[in-house]
Backbone as CSV, one residue per row, in Angstrom:
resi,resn,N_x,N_y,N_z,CA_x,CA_y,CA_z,C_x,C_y,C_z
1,UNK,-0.158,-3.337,-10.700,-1.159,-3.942,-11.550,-1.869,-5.024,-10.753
2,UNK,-3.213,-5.490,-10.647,-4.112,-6.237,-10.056,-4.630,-6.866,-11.173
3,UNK,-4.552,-7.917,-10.559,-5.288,-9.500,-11.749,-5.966,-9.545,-10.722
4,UNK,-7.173,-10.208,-11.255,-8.678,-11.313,-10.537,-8.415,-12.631,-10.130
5,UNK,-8.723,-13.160,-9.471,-8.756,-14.646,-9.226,-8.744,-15.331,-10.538
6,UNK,-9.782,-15.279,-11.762,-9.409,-16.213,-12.586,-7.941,-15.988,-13.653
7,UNK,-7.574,-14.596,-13.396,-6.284,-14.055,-14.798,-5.015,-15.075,-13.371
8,UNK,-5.332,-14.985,-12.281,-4.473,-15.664,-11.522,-4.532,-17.006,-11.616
9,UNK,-5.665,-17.644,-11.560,-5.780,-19.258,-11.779,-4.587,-19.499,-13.348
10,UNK,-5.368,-19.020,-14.272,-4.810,-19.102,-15.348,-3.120,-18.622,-15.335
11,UNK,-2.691,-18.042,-15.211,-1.192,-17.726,-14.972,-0.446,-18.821,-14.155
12,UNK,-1.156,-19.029,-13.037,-0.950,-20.474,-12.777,-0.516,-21.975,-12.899
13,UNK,-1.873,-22.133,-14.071,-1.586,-23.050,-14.820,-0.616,-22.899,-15.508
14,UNK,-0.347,-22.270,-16.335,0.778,-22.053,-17.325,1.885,-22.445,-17.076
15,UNK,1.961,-21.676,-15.732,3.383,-22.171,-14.594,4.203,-20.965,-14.832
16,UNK,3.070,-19.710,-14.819,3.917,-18.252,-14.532,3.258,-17.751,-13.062
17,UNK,4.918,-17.843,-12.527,4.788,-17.352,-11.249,4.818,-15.480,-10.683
18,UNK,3.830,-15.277,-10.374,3.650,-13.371,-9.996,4.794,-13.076,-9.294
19,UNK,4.823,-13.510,-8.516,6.010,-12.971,-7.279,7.018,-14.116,-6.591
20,UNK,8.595,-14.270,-6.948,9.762,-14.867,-7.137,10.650,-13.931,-5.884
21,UNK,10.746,-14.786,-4.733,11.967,-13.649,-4.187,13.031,-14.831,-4.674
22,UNK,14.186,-14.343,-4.975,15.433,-14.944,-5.316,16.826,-14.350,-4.783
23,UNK,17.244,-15.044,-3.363,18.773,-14.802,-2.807,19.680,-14.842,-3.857
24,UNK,20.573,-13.757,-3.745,21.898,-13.725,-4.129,22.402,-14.354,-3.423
25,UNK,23.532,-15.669,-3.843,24.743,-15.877,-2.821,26.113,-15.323,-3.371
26,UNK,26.818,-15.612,-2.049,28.320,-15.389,-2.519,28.992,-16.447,-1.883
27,UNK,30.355,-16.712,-2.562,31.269,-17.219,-1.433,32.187,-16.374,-1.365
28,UNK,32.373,-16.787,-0.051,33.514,-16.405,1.162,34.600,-17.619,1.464
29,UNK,35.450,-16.751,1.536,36.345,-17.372,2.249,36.187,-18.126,2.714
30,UNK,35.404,-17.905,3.840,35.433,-19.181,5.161,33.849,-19.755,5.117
31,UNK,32.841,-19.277,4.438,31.617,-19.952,4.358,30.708,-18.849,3.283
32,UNK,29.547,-19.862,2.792,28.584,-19.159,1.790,27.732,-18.531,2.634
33,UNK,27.578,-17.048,2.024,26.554,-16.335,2.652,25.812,-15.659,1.914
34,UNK,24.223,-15.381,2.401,23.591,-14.209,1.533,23.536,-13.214,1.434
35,UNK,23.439,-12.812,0.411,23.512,-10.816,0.719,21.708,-10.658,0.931
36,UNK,21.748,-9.693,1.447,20.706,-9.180,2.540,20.389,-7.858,2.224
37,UNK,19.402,-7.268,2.355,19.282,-5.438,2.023,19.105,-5.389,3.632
38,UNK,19.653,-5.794,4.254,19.403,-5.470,5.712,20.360,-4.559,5.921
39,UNK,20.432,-3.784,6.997,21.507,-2.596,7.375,22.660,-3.103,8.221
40,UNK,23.550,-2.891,8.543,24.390,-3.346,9.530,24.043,-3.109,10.934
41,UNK,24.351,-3.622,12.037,23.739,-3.574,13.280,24.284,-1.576,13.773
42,UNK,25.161,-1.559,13.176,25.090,0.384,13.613,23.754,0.972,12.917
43,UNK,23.206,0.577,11.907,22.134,1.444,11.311,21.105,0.340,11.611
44,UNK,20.882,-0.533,12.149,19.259,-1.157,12.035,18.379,-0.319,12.026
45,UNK,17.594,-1.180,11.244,15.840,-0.359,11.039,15.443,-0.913,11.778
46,UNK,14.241,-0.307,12.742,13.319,-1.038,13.667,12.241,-0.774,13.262
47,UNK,10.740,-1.455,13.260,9.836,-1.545,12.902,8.966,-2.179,14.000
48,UNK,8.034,-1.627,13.997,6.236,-1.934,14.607,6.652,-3.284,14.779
49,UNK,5.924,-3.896,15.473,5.673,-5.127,16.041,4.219,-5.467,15.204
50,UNK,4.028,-6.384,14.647,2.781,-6.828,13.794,1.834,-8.063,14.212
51,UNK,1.080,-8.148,14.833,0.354,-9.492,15.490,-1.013,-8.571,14.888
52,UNK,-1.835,-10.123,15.574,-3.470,-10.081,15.427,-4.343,-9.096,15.858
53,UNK,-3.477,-9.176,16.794,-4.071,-7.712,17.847,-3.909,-6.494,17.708
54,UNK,-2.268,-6.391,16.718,-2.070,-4.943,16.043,-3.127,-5.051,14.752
55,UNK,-3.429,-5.976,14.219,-3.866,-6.154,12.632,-5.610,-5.720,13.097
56,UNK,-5.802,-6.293,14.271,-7.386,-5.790,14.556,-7.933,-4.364,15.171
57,UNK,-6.478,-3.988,15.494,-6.431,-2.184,15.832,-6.921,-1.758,14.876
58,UNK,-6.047,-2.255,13.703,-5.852,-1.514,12.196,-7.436,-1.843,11.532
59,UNK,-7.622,-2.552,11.766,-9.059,-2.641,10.626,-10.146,-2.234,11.109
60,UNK,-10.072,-1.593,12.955,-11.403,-0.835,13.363,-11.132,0.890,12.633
61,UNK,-9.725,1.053,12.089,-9.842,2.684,11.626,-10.238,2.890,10.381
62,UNK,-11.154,3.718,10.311,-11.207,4.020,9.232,-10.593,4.212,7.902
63,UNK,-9.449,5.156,8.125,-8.605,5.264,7.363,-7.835,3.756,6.698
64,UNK,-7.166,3.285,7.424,-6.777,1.964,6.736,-7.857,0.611,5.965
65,UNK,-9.666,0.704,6.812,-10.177,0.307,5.736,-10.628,0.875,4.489
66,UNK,-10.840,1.998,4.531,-10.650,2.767,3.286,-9.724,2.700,2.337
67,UNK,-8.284,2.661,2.788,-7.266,2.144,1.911,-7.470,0.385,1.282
68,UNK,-8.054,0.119,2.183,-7.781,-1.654,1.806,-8.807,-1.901,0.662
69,UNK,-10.036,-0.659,0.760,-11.286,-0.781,-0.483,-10.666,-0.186,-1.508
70,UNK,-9.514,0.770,-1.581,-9.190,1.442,-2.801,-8.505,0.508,-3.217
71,UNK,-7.440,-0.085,-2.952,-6.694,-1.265,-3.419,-7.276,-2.434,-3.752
72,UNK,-8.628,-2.405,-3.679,-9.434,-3.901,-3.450,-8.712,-5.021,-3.055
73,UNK,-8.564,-5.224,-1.699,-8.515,-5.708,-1.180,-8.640,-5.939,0.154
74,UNK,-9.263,-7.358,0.237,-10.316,-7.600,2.283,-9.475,-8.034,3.497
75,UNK,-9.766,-7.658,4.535,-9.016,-8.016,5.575,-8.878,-9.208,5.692
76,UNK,-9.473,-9.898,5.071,-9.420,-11.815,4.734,-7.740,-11.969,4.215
77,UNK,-7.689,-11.094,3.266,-6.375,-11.069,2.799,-5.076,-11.011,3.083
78,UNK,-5.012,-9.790,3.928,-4.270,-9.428,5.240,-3.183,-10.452,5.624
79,UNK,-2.431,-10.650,6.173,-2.082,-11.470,7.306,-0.515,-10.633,7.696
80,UNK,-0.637,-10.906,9.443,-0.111,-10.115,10.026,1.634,-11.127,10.441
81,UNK,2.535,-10.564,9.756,3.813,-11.220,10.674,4.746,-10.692,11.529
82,UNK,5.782,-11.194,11.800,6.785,-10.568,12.628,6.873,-8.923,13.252
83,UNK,7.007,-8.503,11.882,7.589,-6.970,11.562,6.729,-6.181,10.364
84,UNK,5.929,-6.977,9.735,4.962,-6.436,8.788,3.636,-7.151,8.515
85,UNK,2.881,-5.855,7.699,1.683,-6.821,7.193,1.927,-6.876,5.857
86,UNK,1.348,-8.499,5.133,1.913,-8.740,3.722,0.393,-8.598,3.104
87,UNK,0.545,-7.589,2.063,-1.374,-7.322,1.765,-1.180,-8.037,0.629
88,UNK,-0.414,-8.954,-0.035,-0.402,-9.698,-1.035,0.054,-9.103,-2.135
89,UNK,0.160,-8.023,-2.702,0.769,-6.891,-3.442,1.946,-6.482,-3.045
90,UNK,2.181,-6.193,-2.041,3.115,-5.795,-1.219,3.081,-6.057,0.422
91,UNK,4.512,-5.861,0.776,4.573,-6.171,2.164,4.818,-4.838,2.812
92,UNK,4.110,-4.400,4.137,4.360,-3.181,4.480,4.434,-2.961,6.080
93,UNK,5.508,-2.639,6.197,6.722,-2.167,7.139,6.194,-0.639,7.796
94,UNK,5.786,-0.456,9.113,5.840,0.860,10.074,7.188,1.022,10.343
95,UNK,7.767,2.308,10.730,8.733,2.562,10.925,8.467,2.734,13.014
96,UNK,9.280,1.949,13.475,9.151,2.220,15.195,10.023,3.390,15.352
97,UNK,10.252,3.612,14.420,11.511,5.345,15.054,11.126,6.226,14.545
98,UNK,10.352,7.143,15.592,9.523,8.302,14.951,10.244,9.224,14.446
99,UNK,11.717,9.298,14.209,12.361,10.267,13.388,12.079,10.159,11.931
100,UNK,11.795,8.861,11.225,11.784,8.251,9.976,10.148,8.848,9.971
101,UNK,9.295,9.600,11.039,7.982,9.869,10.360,7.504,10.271,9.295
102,UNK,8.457,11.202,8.665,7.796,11.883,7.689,8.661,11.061,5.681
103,UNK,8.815,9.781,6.232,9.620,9.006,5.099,8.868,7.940,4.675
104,UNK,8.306,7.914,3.258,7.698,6.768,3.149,8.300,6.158,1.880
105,UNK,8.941,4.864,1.788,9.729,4.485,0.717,9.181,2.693,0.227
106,UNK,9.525,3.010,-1.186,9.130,1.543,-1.513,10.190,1.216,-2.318
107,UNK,10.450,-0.846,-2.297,11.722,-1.279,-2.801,11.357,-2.605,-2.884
108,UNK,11.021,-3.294,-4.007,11.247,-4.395,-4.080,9.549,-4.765,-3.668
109,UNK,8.579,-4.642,-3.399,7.358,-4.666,-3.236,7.200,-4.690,-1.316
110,UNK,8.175,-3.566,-1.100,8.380,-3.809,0.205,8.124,-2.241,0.603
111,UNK,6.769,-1.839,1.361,6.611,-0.587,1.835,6.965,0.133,3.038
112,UNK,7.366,1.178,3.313,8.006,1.600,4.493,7.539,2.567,5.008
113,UNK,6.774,3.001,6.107,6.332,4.155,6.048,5.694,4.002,7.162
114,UNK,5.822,5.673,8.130,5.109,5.783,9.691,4.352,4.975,9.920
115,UNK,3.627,4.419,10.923,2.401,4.018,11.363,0.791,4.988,10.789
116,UNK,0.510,4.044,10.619,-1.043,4.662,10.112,-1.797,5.226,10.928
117,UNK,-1.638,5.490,12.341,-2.174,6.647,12.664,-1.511,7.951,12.466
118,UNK,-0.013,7.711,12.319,0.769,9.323,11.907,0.437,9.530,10.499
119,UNK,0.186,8.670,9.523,-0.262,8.914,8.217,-1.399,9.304,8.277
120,UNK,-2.043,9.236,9.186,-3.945,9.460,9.097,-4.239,11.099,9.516
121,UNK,-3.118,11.115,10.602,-2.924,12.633,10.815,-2.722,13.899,9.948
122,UNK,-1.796,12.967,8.891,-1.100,14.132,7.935,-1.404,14.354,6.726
123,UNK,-1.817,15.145,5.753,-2.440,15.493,4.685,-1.321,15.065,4.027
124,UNK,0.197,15.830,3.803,1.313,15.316,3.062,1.533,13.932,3.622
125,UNK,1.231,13.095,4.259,2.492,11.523,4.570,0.787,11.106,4.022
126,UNK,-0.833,11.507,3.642,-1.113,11.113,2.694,-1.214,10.999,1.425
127,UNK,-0.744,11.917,1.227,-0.906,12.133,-0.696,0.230,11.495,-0.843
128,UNK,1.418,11.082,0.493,3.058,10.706,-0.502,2.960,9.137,-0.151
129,UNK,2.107,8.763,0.456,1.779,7.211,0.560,0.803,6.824,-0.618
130,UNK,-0.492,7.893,-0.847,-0.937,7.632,-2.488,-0.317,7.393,-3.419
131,UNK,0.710,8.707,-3.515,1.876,8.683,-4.628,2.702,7.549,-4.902
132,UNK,3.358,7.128,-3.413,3.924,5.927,-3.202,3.673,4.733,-3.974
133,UNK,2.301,4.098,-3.575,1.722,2.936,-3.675,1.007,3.035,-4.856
134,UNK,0.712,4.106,-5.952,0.197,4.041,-7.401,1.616,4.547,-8.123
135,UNK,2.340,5.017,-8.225,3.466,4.954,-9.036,4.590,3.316,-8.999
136,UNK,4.655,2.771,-7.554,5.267,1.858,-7.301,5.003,0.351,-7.309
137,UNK,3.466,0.314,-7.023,3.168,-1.190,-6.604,1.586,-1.751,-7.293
138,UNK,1.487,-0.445,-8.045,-0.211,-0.348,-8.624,0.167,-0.537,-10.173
């Protein structure tokens, strides 16, 4: 669902917040720790590397500004970190292990899915990234 700048001002005020991440803790034994949806170091996920310079690849292709007009939203918006880009709706994660190509998953407003030139290639990793991102985060 997409609000406007003013249904956002107003929600605001109120002092209703859109998006809350909130750690689980636990204790331990020997110290407090958080639980994590991270994998254990035998299964890490690896992911794209995300800078300015990847983020300005991305907005000369077509395909991804086309996506950013269907979602309404401008590359102003954008901003590029670590391991993902956060489009403000969601945060979205390339997969660096081209075995995971043909997997695109969403969790928590957190998207996962090939690099956008292997999505741009493929008729199915597009309709299941459509599917994806209007059943999940729309």
């Amino acid at each position: 669902m997409s609000i406007n700048q003013r249904q956002y001002q107003q929600l605001t005020e109120m002092g209703i917040s859109l998006w809350q991440h909130k750690p689980i803790a636990f204790q331990d034994a020997s110290s407090t720790q958080l639980l994590s949806n991270q994998p254990d170091s035998a299964h890490e996920i690896n992911y794209l590397k995300q800078d300015i310079e990847s983020l300005a690849v991305l907005t000369k292709q077509t395909f991804f500004t086309d996506l950013l007009l269907t979602l309404e939203l401008s590359i102003g918006e954008i901003t590029a970190h670590k391991d993902h880009l956060n489009l403000g709706l969601f945060n979205w994660f390339f997969y660096a292990d081209q075995k995971k190509a043909s997997s695109i998953d969403c969790a928590d407003n957190k998207l996962t899915s090939p690099s956008i030139e292997m999505i741009r290639k493929s008729p199915a990793l597009k309709k299941q990234l459509w599917q994806t991102i209007t059943t999940n985060l729309l």
